[in-house]
C-alpha positions as CSV (number, residue, x, y, z in Angstrom):
1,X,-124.9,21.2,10.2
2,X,-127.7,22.1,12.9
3,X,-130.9,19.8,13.4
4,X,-133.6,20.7,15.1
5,X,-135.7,18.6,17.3
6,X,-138.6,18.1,16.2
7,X,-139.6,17.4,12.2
8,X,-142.2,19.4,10.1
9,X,-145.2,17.8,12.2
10,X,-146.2,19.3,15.3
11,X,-145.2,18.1,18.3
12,X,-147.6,16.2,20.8
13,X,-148.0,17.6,24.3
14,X,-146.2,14.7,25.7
15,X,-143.3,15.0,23.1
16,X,-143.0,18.6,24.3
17,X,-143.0,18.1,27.8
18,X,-140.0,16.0,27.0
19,X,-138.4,18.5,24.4
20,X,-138.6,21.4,27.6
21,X,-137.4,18.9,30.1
22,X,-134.6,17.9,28.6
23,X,-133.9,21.4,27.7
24,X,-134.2,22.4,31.6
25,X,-131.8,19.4,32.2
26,X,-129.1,20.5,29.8
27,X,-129.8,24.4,31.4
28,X,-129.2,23.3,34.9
29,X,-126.7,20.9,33.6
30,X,-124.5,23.3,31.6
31,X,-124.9,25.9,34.2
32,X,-123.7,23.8,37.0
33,X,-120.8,22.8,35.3
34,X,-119.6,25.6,34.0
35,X,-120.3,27.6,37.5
36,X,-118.9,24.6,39.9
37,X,-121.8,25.3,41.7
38,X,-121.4,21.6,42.6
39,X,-118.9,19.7,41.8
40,X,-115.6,20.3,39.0
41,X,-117.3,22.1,36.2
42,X,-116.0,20.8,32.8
43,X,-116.1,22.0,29.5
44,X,-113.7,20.5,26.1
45,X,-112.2,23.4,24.7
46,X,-110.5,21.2,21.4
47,X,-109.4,18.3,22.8
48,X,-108.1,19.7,26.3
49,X,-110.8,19.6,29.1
50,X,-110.9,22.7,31.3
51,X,-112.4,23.1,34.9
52,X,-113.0,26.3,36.1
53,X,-115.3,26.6,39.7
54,X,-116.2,29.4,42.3
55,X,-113.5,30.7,43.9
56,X,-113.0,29.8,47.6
57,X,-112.1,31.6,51.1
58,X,-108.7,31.2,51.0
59,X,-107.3,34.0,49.6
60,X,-109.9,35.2,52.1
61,X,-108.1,34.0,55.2
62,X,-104.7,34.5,54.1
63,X,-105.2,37.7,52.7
64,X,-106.7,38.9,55.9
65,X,-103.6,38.0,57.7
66,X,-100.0,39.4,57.8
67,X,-98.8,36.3,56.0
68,X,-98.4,36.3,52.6
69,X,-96.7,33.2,52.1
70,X,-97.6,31.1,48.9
71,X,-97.4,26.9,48.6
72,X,-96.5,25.2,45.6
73,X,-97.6,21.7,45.9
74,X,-95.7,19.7,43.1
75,X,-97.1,15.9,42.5
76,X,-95.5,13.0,41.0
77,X,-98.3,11.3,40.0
78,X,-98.0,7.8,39.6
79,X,-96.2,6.9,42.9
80,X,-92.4,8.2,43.0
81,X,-90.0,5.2,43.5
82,X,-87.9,7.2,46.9
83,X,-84.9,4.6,47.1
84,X,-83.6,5.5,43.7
85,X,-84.6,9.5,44.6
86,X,-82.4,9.4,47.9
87,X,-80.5,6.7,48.3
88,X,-79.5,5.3,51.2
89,X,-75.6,5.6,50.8
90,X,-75.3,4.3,54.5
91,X,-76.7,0.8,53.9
92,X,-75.3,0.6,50.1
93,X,-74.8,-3.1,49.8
94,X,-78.5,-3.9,50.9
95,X,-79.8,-1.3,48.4
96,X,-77.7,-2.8,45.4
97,X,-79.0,-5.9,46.1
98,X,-82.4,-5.5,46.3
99,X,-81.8,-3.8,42.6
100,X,-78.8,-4.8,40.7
101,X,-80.2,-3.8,36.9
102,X,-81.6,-0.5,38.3
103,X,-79.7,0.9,41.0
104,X,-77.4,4.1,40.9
105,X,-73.8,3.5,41.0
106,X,-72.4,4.3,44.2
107,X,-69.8,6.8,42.2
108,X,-72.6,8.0,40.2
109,X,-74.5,9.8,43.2
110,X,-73.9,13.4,44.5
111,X,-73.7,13.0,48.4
112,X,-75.7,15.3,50.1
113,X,-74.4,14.4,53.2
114,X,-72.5,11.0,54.7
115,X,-75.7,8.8,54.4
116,X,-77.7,9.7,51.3
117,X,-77.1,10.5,47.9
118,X,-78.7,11.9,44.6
119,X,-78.4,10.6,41.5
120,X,-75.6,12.8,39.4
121,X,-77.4,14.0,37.0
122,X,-79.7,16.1,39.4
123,X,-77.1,18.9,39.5
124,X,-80.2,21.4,40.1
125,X,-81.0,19.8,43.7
126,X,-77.3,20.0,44.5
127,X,-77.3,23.4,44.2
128,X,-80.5,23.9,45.8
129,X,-78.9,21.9,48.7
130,X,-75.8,23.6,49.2
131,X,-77.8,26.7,49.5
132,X,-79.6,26.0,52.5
133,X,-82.7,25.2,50.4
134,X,-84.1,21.9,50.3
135,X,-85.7,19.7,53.2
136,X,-86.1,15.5,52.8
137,X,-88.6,13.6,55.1
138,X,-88.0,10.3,55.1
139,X,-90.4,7.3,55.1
140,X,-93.8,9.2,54.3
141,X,-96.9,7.6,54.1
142,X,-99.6,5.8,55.9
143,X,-100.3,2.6,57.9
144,X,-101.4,0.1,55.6
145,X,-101.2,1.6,52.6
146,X,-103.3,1.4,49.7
147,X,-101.5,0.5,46.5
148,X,-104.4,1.8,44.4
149,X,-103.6,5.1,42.1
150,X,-106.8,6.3,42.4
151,X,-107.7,5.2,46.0
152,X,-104.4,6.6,47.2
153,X,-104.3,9.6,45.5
154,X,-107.8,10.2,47.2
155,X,-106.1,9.6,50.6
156,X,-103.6,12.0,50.1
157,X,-106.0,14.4,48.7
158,X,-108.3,14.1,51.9
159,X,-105.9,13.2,54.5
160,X,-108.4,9.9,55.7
161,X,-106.6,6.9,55.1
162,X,-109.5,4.5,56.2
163,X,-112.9,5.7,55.0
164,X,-113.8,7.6,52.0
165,X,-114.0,11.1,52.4
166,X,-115.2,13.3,49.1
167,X,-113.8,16.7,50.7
168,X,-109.9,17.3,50.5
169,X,-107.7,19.2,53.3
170,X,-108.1,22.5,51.5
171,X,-111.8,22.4,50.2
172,X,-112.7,21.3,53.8
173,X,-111.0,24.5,55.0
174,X,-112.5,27.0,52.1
175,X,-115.4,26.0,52.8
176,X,-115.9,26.4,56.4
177,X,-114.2,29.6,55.9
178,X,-115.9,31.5,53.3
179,X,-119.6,30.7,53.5
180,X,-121.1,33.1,51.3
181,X,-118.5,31.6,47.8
182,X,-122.0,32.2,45.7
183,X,-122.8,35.2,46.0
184,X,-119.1,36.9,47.6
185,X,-116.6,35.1,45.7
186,X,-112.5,37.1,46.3
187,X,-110.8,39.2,43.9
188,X,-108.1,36.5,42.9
189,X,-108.1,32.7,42.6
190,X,-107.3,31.5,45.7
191,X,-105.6,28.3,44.1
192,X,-104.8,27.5,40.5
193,X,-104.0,23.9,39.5
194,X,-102.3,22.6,36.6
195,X,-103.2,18.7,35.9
196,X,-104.8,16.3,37.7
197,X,-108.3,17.3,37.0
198,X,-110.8,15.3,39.5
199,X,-108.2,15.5,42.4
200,X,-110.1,15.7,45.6
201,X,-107.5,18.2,47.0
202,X,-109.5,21.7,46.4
203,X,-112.9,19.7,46.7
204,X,-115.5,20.7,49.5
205,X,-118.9,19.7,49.9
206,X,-120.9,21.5,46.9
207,X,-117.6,22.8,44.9
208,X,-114.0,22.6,44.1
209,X,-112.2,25.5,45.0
210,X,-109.5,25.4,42.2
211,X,-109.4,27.1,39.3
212,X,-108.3,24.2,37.3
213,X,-106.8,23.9,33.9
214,X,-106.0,20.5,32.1
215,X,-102.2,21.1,30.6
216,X,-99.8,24.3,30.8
217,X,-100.9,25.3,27.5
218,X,-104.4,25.9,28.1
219,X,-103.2,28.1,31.5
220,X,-101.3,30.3,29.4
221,X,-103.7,30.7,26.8
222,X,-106.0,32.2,29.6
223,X,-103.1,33.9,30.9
224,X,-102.2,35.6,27.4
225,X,-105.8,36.3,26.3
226,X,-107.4,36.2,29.2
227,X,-110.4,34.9,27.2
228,X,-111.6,31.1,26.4
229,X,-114.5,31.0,23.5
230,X,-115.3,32.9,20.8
231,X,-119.5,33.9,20.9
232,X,-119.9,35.7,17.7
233,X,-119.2,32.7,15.3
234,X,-121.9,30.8,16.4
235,X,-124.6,28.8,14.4
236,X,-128.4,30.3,13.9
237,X,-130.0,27.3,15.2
238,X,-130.9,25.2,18.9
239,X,-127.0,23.9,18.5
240,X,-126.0,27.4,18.3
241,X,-128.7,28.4,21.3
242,X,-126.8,25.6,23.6
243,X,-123.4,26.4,22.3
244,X,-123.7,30.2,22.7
245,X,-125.0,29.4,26.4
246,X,-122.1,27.5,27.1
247,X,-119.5,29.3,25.5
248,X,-121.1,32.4,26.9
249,X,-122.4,30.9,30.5
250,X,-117.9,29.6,30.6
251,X,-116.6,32.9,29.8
252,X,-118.4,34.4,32.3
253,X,-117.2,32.1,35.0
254,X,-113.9,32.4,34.0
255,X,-114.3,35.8,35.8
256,X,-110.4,35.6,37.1
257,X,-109.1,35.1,33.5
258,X,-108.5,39.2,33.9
259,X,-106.7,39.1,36.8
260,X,-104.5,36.3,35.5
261,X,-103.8,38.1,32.1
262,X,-102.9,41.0,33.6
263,X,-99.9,39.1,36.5
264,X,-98.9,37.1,33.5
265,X,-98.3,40.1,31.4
266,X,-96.6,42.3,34.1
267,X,-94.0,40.0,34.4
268,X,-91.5,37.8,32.2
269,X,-89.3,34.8,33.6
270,X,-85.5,35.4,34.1
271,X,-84.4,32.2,33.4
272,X,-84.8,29.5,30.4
273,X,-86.9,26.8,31.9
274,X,-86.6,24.1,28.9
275,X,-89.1,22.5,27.6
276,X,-89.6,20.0,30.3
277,X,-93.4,19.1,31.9
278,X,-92.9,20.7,35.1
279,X,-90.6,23.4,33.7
280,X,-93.6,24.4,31.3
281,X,-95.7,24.7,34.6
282,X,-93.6,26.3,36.7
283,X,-92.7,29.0,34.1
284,X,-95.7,29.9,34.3
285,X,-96.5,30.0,38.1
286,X,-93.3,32.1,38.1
287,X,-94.8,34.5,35.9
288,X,-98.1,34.8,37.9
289,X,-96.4,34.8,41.0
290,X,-94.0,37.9,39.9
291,X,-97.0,39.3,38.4
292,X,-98.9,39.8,42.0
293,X,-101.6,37.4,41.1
294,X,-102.1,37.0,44.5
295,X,-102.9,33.4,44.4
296,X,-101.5,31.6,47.3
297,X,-101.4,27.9,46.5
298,X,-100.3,26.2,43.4
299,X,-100.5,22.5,42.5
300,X,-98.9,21.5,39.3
301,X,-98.8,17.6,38.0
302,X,-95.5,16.1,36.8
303,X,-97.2,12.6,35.1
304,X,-95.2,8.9,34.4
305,X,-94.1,7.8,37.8
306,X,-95.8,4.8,37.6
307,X,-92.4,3.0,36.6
308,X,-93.3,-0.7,36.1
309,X,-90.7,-1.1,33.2
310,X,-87.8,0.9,31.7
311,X,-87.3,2.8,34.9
312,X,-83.7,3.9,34.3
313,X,-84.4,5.6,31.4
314,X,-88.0,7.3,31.9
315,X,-87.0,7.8,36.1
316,X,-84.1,10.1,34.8
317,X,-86.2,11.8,33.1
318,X,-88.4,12.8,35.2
319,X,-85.8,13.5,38.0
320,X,-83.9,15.5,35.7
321,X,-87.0,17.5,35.1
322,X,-87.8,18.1,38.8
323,X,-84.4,18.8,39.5
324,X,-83.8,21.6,36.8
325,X,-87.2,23.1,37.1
326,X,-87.2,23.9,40.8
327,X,-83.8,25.4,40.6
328,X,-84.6,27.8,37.8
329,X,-88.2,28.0,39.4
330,X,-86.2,29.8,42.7
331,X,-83.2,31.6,40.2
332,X,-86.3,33.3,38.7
333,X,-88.2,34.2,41.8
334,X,-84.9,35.5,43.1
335,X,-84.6,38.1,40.4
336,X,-86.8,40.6,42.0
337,X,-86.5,39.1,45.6
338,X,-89.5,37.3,46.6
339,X,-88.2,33.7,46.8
340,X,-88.8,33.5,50.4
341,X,-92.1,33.8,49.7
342,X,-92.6,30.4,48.5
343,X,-92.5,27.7,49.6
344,X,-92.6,24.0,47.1
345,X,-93.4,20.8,48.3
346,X,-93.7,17.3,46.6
347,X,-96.3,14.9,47.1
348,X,-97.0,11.5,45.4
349,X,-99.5,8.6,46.3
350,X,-96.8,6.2,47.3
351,X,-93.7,4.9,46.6
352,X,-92.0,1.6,45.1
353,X,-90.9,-1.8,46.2
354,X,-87.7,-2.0,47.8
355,X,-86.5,-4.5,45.1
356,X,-86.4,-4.6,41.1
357,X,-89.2,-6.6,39.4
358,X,-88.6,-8.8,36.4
359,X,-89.2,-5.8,33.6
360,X,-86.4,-3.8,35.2
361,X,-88.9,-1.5,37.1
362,X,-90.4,-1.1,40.5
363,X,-93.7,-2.0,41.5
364,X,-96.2,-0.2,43.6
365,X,-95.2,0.6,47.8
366,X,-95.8,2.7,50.4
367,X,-92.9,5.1,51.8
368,X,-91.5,7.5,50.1
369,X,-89.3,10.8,50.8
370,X,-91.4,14.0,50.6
371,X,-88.7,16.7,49.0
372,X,-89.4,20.6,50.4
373,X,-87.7,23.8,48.5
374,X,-87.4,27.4,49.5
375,X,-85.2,29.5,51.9
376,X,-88.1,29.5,54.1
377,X,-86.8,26.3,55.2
378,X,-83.9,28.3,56.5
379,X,-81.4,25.5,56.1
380,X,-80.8,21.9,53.8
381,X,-81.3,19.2,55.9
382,X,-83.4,15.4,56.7
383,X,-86.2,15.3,58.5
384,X,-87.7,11.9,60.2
385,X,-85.6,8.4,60.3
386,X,-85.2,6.4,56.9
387,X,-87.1,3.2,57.0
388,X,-85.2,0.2,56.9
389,X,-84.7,-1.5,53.8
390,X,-84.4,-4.6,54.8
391,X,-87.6,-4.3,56.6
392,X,-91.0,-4.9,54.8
393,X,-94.5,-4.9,55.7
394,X,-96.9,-8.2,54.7
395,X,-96.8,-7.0,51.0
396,X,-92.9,-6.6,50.9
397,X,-93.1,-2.5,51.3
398,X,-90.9,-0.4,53.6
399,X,-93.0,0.4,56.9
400,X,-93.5,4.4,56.7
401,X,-91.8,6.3,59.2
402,X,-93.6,9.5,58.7
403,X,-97.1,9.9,58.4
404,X,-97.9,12.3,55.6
405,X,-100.6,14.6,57.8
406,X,-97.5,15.7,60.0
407,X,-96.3,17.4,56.7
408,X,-99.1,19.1,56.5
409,X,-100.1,20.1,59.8
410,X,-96.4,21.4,59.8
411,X,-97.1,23.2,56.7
412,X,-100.5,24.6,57.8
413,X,-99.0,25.5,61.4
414,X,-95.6,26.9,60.5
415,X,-96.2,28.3,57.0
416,X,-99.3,30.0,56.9
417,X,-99.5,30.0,60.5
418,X,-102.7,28.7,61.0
419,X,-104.4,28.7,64.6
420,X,-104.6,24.7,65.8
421,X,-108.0,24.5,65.9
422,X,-108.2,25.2,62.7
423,X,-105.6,23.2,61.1
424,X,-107.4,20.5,63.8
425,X,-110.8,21.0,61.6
426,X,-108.7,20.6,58.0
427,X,-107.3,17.4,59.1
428,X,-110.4,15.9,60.3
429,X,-110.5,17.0,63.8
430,X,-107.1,14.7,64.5
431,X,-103.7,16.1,65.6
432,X,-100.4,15.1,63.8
433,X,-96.8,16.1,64.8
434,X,-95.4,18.9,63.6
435,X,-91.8,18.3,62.2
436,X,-89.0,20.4,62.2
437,X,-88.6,22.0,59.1
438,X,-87.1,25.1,59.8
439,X,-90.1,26.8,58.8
440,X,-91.2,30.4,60.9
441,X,-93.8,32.0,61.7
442,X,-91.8,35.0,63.1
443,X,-94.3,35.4,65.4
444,X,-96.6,36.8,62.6
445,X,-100.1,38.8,64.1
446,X,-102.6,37.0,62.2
447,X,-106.4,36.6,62.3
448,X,-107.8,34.0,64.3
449,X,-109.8,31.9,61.9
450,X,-110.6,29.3,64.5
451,X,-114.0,30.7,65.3
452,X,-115.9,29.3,62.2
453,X,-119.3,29.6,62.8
454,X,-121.2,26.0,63.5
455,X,-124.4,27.1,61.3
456,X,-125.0,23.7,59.1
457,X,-127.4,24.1,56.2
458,X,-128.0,20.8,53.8
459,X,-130.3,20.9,51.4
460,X,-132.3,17.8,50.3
461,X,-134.7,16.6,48.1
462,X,-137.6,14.2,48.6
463,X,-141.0,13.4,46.8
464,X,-139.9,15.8,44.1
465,X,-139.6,18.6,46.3
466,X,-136.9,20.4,47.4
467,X,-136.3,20.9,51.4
468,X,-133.1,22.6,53.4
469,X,-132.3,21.5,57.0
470,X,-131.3,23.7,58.7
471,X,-129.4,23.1,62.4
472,X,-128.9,26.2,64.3
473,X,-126.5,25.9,67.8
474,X,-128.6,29.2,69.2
475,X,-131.8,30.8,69.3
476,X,-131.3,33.5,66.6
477,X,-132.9,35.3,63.8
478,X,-132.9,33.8,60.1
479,X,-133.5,35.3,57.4
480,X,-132.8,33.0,54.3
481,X,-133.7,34.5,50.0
482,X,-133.9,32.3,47.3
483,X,-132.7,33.8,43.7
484,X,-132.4,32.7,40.3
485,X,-128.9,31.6,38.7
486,X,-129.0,35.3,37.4
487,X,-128.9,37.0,41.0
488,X,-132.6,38.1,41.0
489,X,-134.6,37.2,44.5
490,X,-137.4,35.1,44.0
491,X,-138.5,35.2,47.3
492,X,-138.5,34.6,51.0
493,X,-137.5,31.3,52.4
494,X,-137.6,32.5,56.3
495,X,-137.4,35.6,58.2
496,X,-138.3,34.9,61.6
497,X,-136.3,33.6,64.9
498,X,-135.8,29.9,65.3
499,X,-134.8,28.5,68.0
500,X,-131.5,25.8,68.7
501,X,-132.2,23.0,66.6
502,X,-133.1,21.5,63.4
503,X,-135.6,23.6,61.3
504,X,-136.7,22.2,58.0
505,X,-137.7,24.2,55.0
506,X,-139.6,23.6,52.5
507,X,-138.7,25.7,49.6
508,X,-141.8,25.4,46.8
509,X,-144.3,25.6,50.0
510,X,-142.3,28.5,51.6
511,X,-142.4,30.6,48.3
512,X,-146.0,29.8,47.3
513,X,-145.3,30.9,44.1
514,X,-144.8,28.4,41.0
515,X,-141.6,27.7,40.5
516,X,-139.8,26.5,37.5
517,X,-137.2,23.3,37.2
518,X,-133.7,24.3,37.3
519,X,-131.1,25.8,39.4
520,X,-131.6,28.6,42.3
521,X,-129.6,29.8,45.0
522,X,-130.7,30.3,48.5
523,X,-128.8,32.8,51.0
524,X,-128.8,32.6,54.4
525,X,-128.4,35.7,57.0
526,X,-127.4,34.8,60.6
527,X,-126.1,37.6,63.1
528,X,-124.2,39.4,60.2
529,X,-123.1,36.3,58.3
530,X,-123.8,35.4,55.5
531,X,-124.0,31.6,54.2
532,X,-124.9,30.4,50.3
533,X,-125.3,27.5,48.6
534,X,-126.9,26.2,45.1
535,X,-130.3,24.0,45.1
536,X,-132.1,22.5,42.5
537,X,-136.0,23.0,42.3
538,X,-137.7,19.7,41.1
């Protein structure tokens, strides 16, 4: 039942300054979270959270260039134990000694080649193998590795192992990108993630760039109905007023819902997936794949790798999952040819001990294999050296061989052929090896994103005002509009020339007309470019 506010009396002035100000709050509250103008915006629909956010200049960039290539990026979260993934077949007697309760019998594995093996019930990877489709890199990680889930998973995510970075390697790159996300967002979501809500991968400075859904289920409901929340049932009351808002306010944000219904309906998946975790995701990145979504990087979240105890039973599991998912995931994509296109790649915040603990599990270590699919890899094949087993850092972990930016910058470089400066800017202005992986550009003509403008525009708030500093590299003219959350101009910020420098605004002072609390927009013009972010107006 609805309850108002405020009882039968009336309301003192100061009780309804209050009432409005927290009405303001939950306004610029709601509106930011169900936009993503900063930050992962949230809503419960039942008992699933949903995050849906602005869509980012990806798709931009990549749509813009010859290359149409799309990246899967499939996580083990919980930290994937690699010795019992691959196993070392060449130094067998070390490896069954390190774990005699959970090791793989040496006539249980499927040798992939004369020094490593699978475990035999991942039949799907053997076939993926034998058909020139699956890459290993050995030993991936980082120096001195963090054995934190979330602190780790926030490295990966950002690709800066020693200080904390709140931007990840593709928000950072969206971002510089596609300026103008507010007010110019793309046709298609640039990335859709399934799982691991919060993940700092698609995060830039004011947004995450995913369009982000808690659990396969909810994905598909958006893909079958292409709607989230019903608006006509709604109570007559100031419950109903916030709940319509919201419901209303979340449906319109959920502007790509359209373009998802309509991939996921235009195609249907060849193959019987199973009712496995990944297989439920992966059916349905199939589908909007085959569709034509037009979506060009994927992350789905395979969850339980975190295998203190009982490892024999729950690792198979999960293995047997990965392994039969991917290899219907590429059976499907090759029923109407466009397997090539995509490319799959594993990631998981680090690996196990190299021995057994006393629960027959593994605790937490540092390198792990990173697995690759897709005939873009043109060939099956190792990547990197295998750490040595019998050599452990100070906390008893095998010392990483591989440092998990080179798969990226390999992936960045050779995949979606990205210019090195840019790729440079993505991964934090450092430069990482690029592996072999087999992976082509084929001399593709793309765009050459390098030349991201160096305009930096960062609003701030002091004394209960709201400023925006502004550095400009040039002497050029500005002209910079402030409008509501509804798209309507409320005024002029600047339109003048400024010289190089710092320039700082003052918003309220600048419009000189009263201004309410809440959420605005400002949009910045600079020689033909256009640059937006969201403020808030104390």
């Amino acid at each position: 039942m609805c309850q108002h506010h405020f009882s039968g009396k009336k309301a003192s002035k100061e009780e309804k300054q209050i009432h409005d100000k927290e009405h303001a709050s939950w306004n610029r509250r709601s509106f930011i979270q169900a936009l993503g103008l900063t930050g992962v915006g949230s809503v419960m629909l039942g008992a699933t959270q949903i995050s849906a956010s602005k869509p980012s200049p990806l798709s931009v960039a990549l749509s813009n260039s010859e290359n149409d290539n799309i990246l899967v990026i499939v996580r083990f979260k919980g930290g994937n134990d690699g010795l019992n993934t691959i196993v070392p077949v060449y130094d067998y007697d070390s490896y069954a000694n390190l774990r005699p309760t959970i090791k793989h019998a040496q006539n249980d594995l499927i040798n992939l080649d004369a020094n490593f093996g699978i475990p035999n019930y991942m039949t799907g990877l053997e076939s993926l193998w034998g058909n020139g489709q699956m890459k290993v890199v050995h030993g991936v990680g980082y120096q001195n590795q963090n054995l934190s889930h979330f602190r780790s998973s926030e490295i990966w995510a950002s690709a800066e192992p020693v200080d904390f970075v709140s931007t990840g390697w593709w928000g950072r790159y969206f971002e510089d990108l596609y300026p103008d996300y507010i007010i110019s967002p793309p046709e298609v979501p640039p990335a859709i993630q399934i799982g691991s809500i919060g993940n700092l991968i698609f995060e830039g400075t004011d947004n995450n760039y995913a369009f982000s859904v808690a659990n396969p289920e909810q994905l598909a409901n958006v893909a079958q109905n292409g709607t989230q929340h019903d608006v006509l049932d709604i109570p007559d009351c100031v419950y109903g007023d916030k709940l319509l808002f919201m419901r209303a306010t979340a449906n319109t944000t959920y502007q790509y819902a359209g373009v998802i219904n309509e991939a996921y309906s235009s195609a249907v998946n060849a193959v019987d997936y199973g009712e496995g975790e990944l297989a439920n995701q992966l059916a349905i990145v199939a589908r909007m794949i085959k569709g034509g979504l037009g979506t060009k990087v994927y992350m789905v979240t395979l969850n339980g790798f975190d295998t203190h105890a009982n490892q024999v039973n729950d690792h198979r599991t999960l293995l047997e999952d990965v392994s039969n998912s991917m290899k219907n995931f590429y059976d499907d994509l090759s029923a109407i040819g466009i397997q090539n296109k995509v490319l799959s790649m594993s990631i998981s915040e680090f690996g196990r001990r190299p021995y057994e603990n006393g629960s027959n599990g593994t605790d937490h270590g540092a390198a792990s294999p990173v697995l690759l699919f897709g005939p873009g890899l043109e060939g099956s094949g190792f990547v990197g050296e295998h750490p040595d087993i019998n050599t452990w850092d100070a906390n008893d972990n095998l010392i990483p061989s591989t440092d998990f930016r080179d798969v990226y910058q390999t992936v960045l470089t050779n995949w979606f052929c990205l210019e090195n400066s840019v790729v440079n800017g993505i991964l934090l202005n450092q430069t990482f090896e690029n592996l072999n992986l087999g992976l082509d550009c084929n001399n593709l003509s793309v765009n050459d994103f390098s030349n991201t403008t160096q305009i930096k525009h960062t609003p701030f708030y002091q004394n209960d005002n709201t400023f925006i500093e502004l550095t400009m590299p040039v002497t050029a003219h500005v002209d910079m509009r402030l409008y509501n959350v509804l798209g309507k101009e409320i005024g002029s910020l600047k339109n003048e020339i400024l010289f190089a420098g710092k320039h700082t605004i003052d918003v309220k002072a600048s419009i000189r007309n009263s201004l309410s609390y809440g959420q605005y927009i400002y949009r910045l013009s600079i020689g033909g470019v256009f640059y937006s972010k969201s403020i808030i107006i104390k």
